[in-house]
TORMITI-906255 format. One line per 2 residues: their letters; for each residue x, y, z negated of N, C-alpha, C. Coordinates in Angstrom, 2 decimals. Layout:
A	X:Y:Z:X:Y:Z:X:Y:Z  ...
//
This chain:
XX	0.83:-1.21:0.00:0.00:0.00:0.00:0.87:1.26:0.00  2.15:1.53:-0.68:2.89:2.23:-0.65:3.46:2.75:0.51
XX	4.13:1.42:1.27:4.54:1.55:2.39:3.11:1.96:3.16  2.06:2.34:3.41:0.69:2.37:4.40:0.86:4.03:4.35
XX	1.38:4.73:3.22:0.64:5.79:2.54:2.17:6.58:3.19  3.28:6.20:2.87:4.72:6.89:2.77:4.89:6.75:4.54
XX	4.77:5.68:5.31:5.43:5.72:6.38:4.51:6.45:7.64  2.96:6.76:7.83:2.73:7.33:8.26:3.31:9.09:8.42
XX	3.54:9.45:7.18:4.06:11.47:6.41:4.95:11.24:7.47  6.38:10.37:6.89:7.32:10.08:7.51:7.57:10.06:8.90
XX	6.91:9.54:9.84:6.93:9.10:11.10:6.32:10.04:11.46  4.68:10.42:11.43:4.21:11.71:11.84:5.02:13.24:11.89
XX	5.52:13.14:10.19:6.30:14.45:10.10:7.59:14.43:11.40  8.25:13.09:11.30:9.50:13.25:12.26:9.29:13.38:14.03
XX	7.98:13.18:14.20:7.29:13.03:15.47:7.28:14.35:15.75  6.91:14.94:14.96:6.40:16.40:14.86:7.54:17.56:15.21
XX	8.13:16.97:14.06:9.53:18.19:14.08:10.18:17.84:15.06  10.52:16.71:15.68:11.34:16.37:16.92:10.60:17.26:18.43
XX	8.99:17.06:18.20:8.36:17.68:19.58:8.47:19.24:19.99  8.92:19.67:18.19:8.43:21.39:18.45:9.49:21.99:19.68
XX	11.22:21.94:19.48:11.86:22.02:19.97:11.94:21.49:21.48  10.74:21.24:21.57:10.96:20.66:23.21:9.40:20.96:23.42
XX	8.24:21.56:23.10:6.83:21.32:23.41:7.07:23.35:23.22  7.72:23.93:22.24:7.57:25.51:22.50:8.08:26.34:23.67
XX	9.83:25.45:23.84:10.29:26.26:25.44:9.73:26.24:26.50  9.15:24.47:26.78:8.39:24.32:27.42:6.85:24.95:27.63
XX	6.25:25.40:26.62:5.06:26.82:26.88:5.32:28.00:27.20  6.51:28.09:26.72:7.22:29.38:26.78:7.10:29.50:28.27
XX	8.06:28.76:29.27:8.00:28.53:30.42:7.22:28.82:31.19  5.62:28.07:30.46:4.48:27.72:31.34:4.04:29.26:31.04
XX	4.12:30.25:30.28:3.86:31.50:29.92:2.34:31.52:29.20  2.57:29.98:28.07:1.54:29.84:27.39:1.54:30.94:25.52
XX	1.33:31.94:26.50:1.56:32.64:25.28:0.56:33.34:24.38  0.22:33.99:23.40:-0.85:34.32:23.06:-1.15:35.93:22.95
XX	-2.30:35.93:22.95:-2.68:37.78:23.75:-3.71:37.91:22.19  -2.95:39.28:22.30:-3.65:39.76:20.79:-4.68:40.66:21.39
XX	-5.81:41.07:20.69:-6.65:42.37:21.04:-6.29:43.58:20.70  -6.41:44.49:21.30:-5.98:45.81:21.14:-6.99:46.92:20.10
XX	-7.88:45.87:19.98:-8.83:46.82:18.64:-8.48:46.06:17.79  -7.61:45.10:17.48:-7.57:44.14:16.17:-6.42:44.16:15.62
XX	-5.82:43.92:14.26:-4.74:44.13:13.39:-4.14:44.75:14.44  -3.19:45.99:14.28:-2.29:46.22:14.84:-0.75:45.66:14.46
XX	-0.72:45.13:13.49:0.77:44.56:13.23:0.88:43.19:13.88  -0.48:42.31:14.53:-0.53:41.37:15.17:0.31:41.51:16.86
XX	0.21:42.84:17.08:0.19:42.95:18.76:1.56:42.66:18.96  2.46:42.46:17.58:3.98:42.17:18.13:4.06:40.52:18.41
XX	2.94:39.62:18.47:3.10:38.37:18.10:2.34:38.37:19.76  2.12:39.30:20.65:2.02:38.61:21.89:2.79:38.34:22.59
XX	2.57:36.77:23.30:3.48:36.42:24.12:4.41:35.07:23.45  3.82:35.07:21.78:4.61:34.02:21.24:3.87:32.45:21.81
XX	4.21:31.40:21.88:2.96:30.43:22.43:2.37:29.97:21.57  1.09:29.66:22.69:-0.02:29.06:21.74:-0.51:27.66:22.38
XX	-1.18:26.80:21.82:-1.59:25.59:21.95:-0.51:24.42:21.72  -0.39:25.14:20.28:0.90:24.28:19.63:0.17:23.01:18.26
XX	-1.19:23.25:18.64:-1.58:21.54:18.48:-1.36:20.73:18.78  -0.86:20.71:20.57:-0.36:19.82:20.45:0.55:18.91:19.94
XX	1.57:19.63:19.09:2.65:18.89:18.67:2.04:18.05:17.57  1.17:18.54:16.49:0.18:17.52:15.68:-0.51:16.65:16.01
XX	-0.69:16.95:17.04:-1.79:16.04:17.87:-0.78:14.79:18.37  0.00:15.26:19.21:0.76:14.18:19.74:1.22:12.60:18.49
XX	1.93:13.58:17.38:2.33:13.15:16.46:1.07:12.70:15.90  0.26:12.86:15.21:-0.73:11.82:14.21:-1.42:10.68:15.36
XX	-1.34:10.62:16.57:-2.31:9.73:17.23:-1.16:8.96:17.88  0.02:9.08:17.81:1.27:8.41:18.15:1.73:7.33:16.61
XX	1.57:8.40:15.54:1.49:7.45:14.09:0.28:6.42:13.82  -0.63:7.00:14.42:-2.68:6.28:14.05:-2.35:5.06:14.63
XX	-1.61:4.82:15.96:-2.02:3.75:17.03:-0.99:2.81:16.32  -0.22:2.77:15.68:0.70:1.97:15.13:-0.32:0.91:13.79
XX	-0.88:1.66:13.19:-1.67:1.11:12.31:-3.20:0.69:13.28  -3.79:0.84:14.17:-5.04:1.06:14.26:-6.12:-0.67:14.53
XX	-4.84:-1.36:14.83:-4.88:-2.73:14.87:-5.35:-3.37:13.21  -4.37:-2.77:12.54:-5.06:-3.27:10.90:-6.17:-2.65:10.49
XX	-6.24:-1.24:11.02:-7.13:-0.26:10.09:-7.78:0.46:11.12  -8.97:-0.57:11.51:-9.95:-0.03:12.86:-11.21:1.49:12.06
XX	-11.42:1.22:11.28:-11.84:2.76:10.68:-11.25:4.11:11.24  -9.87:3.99:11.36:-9.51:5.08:12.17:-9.66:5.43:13.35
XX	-10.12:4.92:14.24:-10.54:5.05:15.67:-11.73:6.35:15.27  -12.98:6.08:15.19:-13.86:7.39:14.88:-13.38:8.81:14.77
XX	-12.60:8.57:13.85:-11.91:10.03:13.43:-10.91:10.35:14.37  -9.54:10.09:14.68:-9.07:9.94:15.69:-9.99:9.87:16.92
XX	-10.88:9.50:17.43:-11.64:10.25:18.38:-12.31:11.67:18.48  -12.75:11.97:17.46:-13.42:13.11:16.72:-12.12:14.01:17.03
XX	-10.97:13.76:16.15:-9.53:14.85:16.15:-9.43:15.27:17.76  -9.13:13.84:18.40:-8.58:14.18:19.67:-9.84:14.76:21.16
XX	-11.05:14.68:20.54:-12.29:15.28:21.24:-12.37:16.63:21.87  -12.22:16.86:20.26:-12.40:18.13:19.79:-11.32:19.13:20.08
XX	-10.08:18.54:19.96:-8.89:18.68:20.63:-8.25:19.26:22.07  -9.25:18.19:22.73:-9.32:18.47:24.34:-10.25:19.34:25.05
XX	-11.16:19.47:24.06:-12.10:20.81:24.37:-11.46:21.88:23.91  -10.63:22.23:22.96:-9.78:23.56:22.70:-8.68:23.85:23.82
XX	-7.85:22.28:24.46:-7.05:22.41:24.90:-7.65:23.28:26.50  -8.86:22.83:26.91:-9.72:23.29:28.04:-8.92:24.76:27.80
XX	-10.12:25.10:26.87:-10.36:26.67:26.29:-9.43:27.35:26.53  -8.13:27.20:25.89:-6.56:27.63:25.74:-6.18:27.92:27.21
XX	-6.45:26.46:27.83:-5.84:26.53:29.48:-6.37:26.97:29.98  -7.42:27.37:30.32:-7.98:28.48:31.11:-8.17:29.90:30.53
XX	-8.08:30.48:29.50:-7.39:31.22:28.91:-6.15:31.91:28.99  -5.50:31.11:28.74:-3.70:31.46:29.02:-3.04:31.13:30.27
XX	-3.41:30.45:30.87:-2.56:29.44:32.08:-3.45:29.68:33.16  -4.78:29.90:33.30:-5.85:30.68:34.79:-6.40:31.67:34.42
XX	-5.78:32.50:33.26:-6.18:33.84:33.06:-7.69:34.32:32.96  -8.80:33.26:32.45:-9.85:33.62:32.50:-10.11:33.76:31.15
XX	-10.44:35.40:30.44:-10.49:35.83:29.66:-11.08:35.08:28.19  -12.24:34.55:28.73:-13.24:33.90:27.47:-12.89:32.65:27.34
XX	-11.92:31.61:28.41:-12.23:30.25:28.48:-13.29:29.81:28.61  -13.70:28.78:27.83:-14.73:28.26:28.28:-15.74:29.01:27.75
XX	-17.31:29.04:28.85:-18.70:29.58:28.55:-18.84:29.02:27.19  -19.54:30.23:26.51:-19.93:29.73:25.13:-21.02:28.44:25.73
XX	-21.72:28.39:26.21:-22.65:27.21:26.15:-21.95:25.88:26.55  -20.78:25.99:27.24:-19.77:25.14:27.92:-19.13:24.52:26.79
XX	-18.76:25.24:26.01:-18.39:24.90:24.69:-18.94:24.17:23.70  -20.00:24.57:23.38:-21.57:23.82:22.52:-21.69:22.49:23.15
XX	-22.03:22.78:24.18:-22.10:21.40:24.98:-21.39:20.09:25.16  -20.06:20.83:25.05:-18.96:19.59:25.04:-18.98:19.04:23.66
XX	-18.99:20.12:22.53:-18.67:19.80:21.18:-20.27:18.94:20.77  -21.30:19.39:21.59:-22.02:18.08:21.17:-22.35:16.93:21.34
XX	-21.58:16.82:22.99:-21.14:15.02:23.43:-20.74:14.35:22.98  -19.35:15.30:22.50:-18.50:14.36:21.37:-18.99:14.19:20.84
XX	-19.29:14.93:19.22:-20.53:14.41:18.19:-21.25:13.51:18.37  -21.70:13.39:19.47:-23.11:12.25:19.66:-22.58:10.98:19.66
XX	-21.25:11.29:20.44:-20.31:9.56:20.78:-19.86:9.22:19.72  -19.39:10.54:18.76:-18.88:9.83:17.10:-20.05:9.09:16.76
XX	-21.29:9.93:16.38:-22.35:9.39:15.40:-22.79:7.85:16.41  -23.07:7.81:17.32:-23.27:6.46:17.89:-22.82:5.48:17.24
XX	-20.69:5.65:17.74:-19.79:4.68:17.47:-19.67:4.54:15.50  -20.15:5.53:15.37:-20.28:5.11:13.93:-21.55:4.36:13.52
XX	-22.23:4.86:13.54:-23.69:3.50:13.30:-23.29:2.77:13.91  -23.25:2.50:15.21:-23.19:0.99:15.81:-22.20:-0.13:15.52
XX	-21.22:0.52:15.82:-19.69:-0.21:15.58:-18.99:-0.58:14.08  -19.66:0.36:13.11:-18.72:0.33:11.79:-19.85:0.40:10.39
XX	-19.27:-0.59:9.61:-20.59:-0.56:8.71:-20.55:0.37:7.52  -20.00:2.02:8.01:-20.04:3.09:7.19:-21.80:3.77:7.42
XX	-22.71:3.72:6.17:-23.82:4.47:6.40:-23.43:6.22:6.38  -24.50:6.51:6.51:-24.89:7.90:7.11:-25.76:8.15:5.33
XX	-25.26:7.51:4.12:-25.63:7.87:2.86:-24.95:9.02:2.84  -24.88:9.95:1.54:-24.75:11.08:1.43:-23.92:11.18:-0.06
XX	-22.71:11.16:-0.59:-22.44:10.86:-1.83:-22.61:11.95:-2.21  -23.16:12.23:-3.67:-23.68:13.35:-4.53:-22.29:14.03:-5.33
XX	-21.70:15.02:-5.21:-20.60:15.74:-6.06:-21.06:15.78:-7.37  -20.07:15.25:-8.21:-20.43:15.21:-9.69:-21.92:14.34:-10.39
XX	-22.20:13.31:-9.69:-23.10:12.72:-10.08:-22.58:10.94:-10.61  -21.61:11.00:-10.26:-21.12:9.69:-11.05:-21.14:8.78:-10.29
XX	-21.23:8.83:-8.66:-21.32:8.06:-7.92:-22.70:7.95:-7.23  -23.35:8.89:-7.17:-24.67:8.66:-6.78:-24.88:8.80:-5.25
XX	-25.42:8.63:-4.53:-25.54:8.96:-2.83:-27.14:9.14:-2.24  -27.25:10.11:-1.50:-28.56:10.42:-1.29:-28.85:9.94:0.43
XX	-30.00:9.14:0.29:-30.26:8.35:1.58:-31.43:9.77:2.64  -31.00:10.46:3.16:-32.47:10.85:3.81:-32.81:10.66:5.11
XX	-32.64:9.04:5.46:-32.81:8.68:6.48:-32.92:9.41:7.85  -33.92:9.67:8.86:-33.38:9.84:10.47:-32.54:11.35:9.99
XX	-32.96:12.25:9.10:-32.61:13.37:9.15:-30.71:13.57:8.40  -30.46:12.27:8.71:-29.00:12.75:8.65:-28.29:12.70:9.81
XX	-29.34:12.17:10.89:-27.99:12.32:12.43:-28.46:13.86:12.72  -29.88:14.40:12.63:-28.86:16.14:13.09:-28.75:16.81:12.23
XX	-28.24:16.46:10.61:-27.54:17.00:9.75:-26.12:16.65:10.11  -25.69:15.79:10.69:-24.20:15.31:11.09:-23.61:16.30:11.75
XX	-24.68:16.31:12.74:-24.20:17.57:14.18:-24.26:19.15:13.98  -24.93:19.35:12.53:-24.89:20.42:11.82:-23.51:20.54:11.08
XX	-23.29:19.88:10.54:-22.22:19.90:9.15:-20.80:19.77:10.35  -20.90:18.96:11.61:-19.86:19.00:12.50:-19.23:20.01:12.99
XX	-20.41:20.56:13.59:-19.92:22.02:14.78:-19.79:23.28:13.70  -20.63:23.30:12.58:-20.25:23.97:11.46:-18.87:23.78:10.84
XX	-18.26:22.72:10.57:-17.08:22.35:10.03:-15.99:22.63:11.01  -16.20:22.25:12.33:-15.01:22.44:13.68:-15.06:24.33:13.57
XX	-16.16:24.91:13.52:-15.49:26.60:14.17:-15.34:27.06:13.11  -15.74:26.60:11.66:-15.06:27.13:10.59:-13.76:27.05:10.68
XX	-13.05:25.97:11.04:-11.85:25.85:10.81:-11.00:26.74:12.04  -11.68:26.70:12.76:-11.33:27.77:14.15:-11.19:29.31:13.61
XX	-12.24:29.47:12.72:-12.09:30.98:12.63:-11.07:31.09:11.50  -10.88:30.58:10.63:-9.46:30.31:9.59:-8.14:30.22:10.92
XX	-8.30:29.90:11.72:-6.61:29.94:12.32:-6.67:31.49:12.58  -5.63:32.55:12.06:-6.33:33.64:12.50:-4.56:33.97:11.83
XX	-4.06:33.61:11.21:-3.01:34.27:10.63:-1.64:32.69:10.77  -0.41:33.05:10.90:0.23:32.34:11.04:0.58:31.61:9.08
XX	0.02:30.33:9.80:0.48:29.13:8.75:-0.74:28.87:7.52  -2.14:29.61:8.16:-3.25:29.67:7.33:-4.23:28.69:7.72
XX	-4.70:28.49:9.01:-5.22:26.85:9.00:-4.70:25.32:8.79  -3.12:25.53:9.00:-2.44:24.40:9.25:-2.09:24.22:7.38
XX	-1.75:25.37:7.06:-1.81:25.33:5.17:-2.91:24.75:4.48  -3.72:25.23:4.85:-5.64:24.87:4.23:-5.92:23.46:4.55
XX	-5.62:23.14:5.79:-5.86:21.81:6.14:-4.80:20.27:5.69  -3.57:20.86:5.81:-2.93:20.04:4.90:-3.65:19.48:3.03
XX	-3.94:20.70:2.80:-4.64:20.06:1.16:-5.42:19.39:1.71  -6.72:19.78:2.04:-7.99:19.28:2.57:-7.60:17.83:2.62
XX	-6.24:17.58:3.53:-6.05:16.17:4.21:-5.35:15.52:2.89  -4.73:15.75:2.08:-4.27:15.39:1.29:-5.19:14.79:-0.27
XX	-6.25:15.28:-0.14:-7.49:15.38:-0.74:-8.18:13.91:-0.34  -8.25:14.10:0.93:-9.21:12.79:1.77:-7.91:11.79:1.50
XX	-6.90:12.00:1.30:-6.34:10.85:1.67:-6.24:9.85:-0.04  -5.77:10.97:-1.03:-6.59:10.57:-2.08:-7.37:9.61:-2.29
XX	-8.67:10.12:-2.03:-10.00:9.73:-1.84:-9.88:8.45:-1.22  -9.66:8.15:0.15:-9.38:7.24:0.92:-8.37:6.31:-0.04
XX	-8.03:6.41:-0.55:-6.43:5.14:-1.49:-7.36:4.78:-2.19  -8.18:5.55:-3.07:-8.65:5.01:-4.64:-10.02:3.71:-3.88
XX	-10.76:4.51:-2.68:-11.79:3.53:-2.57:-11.54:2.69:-1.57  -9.80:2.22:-1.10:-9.70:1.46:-0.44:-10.76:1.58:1.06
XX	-10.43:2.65:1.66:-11.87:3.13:2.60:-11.24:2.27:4.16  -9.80:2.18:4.13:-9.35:1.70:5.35:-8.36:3.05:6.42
XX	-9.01:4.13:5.71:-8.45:5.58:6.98:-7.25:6.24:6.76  -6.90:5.69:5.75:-5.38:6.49:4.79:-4.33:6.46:5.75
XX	-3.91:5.73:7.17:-3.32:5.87:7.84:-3.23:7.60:8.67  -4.63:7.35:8.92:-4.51:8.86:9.72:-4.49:9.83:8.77
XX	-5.09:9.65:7.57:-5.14:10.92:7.09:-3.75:10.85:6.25  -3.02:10.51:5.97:-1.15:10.75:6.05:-0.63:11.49:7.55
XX	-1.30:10.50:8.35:-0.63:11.04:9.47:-0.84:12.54:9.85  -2.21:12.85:9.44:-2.71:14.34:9.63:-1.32:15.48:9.07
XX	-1.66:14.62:7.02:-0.39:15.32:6.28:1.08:15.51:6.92  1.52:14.81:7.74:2.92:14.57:8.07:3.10:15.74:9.28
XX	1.69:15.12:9.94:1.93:16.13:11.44:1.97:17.39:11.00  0.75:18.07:10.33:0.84:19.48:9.90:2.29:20.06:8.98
XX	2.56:19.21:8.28:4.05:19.31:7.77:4.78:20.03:8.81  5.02:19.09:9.59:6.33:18.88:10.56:6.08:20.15:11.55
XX	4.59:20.95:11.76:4.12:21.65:12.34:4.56:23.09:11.95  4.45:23.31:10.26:4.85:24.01:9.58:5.96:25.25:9.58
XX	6.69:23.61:10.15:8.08:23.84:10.16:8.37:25.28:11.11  7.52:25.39:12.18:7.39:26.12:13.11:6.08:27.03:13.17
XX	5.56:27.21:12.40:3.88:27.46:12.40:4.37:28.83:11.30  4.79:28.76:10.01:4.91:29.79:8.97:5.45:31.03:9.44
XX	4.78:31.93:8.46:5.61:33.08:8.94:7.39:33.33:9.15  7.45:34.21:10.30:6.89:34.66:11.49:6.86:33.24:12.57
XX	5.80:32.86:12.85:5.19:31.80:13.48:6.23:32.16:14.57  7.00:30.63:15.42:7.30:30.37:16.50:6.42:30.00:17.33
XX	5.19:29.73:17.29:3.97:29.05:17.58:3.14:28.90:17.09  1.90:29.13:17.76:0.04:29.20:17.40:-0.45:27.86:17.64
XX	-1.09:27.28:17.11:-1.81:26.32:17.45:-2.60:26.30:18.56  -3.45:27.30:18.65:-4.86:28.18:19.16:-5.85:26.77:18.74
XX	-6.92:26.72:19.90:-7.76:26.20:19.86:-7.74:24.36:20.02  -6.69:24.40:20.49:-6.27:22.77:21.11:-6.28:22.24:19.28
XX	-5.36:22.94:18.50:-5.41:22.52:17.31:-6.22:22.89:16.28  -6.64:24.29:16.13:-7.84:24.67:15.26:-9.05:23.81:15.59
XX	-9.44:23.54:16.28:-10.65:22.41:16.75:-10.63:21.12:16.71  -9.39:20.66:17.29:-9.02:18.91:16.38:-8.94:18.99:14.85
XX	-8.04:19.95:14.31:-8.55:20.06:12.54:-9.89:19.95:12.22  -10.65:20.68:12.64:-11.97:20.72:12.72:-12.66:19.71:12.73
XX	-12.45:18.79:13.66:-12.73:17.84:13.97:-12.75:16.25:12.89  -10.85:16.49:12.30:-10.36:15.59:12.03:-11.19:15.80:10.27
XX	-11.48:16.92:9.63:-12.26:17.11:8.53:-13.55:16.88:8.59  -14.07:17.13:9.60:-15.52:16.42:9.62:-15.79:14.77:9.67
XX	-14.81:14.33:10.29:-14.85:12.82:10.74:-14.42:12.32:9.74  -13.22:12.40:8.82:-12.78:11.83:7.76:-14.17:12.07:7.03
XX	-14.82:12.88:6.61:-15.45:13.12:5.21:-16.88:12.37:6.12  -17.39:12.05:6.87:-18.52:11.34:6.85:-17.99:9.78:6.84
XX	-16.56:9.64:7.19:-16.12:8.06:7.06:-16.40:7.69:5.63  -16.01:8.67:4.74:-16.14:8.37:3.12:-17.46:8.81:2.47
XX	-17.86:9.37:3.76:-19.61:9.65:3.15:-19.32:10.62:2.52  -18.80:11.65:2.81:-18.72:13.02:1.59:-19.06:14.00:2.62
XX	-19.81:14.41:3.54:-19.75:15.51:3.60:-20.01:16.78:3.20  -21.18:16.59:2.03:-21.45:17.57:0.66:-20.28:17.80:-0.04
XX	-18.99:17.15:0.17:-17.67:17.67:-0.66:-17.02:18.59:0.25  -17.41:18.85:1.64:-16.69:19.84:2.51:-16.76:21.46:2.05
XX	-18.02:21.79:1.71:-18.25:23.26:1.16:-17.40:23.52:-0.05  -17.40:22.04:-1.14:-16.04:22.40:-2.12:-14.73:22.62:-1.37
XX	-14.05:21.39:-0.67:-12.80:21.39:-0.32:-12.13:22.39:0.80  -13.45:23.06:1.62:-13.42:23.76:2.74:-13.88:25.11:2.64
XX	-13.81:25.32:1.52:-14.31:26.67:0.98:-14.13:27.35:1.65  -12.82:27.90:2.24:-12.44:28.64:3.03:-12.73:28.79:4.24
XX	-12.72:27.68:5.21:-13.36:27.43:6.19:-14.98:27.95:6.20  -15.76:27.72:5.28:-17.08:28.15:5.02:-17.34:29.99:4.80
XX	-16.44:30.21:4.27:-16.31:31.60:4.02:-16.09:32.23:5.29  -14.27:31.90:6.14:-14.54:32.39:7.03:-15.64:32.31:8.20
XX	-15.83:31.55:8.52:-17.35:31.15:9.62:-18.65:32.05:8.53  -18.87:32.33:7.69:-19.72:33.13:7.19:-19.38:34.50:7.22
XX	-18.19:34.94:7.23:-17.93:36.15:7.23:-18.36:36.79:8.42  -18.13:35.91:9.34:-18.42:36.30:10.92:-19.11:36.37:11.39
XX	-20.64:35.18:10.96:-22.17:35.42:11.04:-22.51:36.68:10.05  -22.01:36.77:9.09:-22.58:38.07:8.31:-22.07:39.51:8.71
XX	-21.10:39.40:9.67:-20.35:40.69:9.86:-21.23:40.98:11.38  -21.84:40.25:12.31:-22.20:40.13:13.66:-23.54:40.61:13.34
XX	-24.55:39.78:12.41:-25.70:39.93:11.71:-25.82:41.36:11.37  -24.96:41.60:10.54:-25.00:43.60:10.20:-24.85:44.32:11.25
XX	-24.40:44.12:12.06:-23.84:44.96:12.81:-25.23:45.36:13.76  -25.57:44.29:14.14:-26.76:43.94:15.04:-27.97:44.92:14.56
XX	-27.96:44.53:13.03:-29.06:45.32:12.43:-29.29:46.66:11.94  -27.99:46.69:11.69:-27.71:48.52:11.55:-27.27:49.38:12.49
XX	-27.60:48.61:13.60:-27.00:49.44:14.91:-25.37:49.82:14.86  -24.66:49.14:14.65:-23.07:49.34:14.86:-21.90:49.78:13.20
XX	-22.95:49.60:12.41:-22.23:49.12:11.06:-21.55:48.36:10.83  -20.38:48.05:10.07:-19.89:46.63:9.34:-19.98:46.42:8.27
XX	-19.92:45.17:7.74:-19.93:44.56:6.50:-18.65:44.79:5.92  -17.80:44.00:6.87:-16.20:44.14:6.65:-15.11:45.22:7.20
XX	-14.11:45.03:7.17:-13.22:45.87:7.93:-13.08:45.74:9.41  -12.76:43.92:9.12:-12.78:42.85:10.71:-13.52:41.96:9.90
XX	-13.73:40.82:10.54:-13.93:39.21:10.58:-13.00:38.85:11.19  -12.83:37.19:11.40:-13.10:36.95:9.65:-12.31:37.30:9.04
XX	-12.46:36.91:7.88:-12.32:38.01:6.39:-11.04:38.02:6.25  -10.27:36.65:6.79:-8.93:37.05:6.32:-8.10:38.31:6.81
XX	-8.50:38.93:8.18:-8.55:40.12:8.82:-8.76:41.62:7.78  -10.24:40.88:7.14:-10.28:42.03:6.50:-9.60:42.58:5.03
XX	-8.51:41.16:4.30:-7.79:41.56:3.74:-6.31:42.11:4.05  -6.86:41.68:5.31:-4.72:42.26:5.58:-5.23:44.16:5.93
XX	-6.27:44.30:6.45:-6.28:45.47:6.50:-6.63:46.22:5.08  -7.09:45.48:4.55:-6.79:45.97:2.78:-5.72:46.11:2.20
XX	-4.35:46.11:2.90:-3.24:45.91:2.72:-2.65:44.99:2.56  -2.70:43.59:2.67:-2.00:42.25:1.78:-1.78:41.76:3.05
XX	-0.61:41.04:2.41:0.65:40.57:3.81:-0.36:39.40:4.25  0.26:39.12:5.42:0.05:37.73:5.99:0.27:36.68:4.85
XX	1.61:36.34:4.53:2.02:35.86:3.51:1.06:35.41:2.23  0.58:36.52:1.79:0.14:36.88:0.43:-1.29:36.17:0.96
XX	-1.82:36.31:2.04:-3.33:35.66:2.25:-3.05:34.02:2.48  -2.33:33.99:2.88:-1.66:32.06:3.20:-2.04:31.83:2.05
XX	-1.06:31.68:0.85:-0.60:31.53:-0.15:-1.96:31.98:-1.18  -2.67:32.77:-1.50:-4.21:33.05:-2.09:-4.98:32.03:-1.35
XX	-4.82:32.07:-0.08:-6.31:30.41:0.41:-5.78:29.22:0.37  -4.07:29.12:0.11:-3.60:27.30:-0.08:-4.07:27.34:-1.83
XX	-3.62:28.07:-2.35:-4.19:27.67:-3.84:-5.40:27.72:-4.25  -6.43:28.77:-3.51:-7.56:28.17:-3.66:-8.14:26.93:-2.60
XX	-7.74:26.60:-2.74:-8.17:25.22:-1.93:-7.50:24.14:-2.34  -6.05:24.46:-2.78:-5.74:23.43:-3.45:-6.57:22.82:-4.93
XX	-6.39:23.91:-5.92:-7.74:24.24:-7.13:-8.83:23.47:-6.68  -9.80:23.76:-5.45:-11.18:23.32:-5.46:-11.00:21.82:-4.82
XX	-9.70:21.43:-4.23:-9.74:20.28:-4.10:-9.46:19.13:-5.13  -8.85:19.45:-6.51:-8.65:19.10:-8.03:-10.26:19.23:-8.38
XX	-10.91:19.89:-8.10:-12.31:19.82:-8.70:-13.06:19.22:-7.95  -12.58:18.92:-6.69:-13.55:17.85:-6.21:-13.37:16.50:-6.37
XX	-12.13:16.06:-6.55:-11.63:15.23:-7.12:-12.42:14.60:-8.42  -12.47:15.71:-9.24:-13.69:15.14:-10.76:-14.83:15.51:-10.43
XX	-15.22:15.28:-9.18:-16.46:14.90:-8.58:-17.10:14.38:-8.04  -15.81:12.97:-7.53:-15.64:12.30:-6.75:-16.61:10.91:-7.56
//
């Protein structure tokens, strides 16, 4: 069990750190770089041109570590589909974005659409294929789980596409989704050891890749994830936590994620209604503390500890 838990970090992390050095020049090249807005942070606009769609290097790495185990520990397939789905719909986004210069990427409905194919093929392959229910485990109830039959497949596709652009709107500062999501994963993986769930492969591998990602991701970022990776995170937190039946533990462990994606419906919402008011400074919010003055840095470091914290309390809720 030791060895299940240690050699995924290991291998993922070294997958990782080996790709950056050869996956950044190479964007660089392709002139996959990232374009800041000109009404938004101004201390951001020096970071255009650095590259982006540096998920892939996580990506490559945890589904290069997953396939090594996936023969013992078929549970991981779901999620690992989910990661890498979700993944390839950002990677779309990014590439036509950065690489055919079309401003928005993909149509918002183009987007919805894809992200709910996938979904549908998870929730399928999960009822059909794997004998994880669609129960609901209760936080702090001692083990309790709430059944509410048909109405948890489009609560799935709720708590999904909710969970994927939360985590999208958290990539916003260098080393702040890939920070947040490391606990998160470290949390599930937890979780995953004590109840013997079968998924602890990937979700190490998640830990290792984002590690190794790090390495290159922290301030001053050599590389953005963008969407290729903010959306497989996304992905890879929604899919883990319905494998273990928790997705009522996501609003604890994902606090942040929830906040930002709320900041942004509540900042769009005002705006709409007061005819050109804001709530905030920017959305999401982490925006609106740096323009409150607080470093990049200083906001990383305030949302890894709170998240680390609420993931200790979900833990004695488990």
């Amino acid at each position: 069990m030791n060895l299940t838990l240690v050699i995924p970090v290991l291998v993922s992390f070294a997958v990782s750190v080996a790709l950056g050095p050869v996956i950044i020049p190479f964007l660089r090249r392709l002139k996959m770089g990232q374009t800041e807005r000109e009404e938004g942070v101004k201390s951001h606009l020096k970071k255009a041109g650095t590259p982006t769609m540096g998920g892939l290097i996580f990506l490559i790495a945890t589904t290069v570590t997953s396939l090594f185990f996936v023969r013992d520990y078929p549970k991981i397939v779901p999620i690992l589909f989910l990661t890498l789905g979700f993944g390839l719909i950002g990677f779309l986004d990014d590439y036509l974005k950065v690489v055919l210069k079309r401003s928005d990427g993909l149509m918002p409905w183009q987007k919805l659409l894809c992200q709910i194919v996938v979904t549908g093929i998870f929730a399928f392959y999960m009822i059909r294929y794997t004998d994880v229910t669609l129960e609901l485990l209760i936080p702090f109830s001692g083990g309790q789980a709430l059944d509410i039959g048909w109405l948890a497949v489009p609560l799935l596709f709720i708590v999904v596409l909710a969970t994927v652009n939360g985590v999208n709107f958290t990539d916003g500062l260098d080393g702040l989704a890939s920070s947040v999501t490391v606990m998160v994963a470290v949390f599930f993986t937890v979780v995953a050891v004590g109840r013997h769930s079968g998924i602890a492969p990937i979700t190490c591998a998640v830990v290792g890749g984002l590690l190794g990602f790090l390495v290159f991701n922290v301030f001053p970022a050599k590389i953005f994830m963008g969407d290729t990776g903010s959306l497989a995170l996304g992905g890879f937190v929604a899919g883990t936590a319905y494998m273990l039946n928790m997705p009522l533990f996501i609003p604890i462990v994902g606090l942040i994620y929830a906040v930002e994606l709320l900041s942004v419906v509540l900042q769009v919402s005002y705006f709409k209604l007061t005819h050109g008011k804001r709530l905030f400074k920017m959305s999401p919010i982490h925006h609106h503390f740096e323009l409150c003055g607080w470093s990049e840095t200083r906001i990383v470091t305030v949302f890894s500890i709170i998240t680390a914290l609420l993931c200790l309390v979900a833990l004695m809720g488990v």
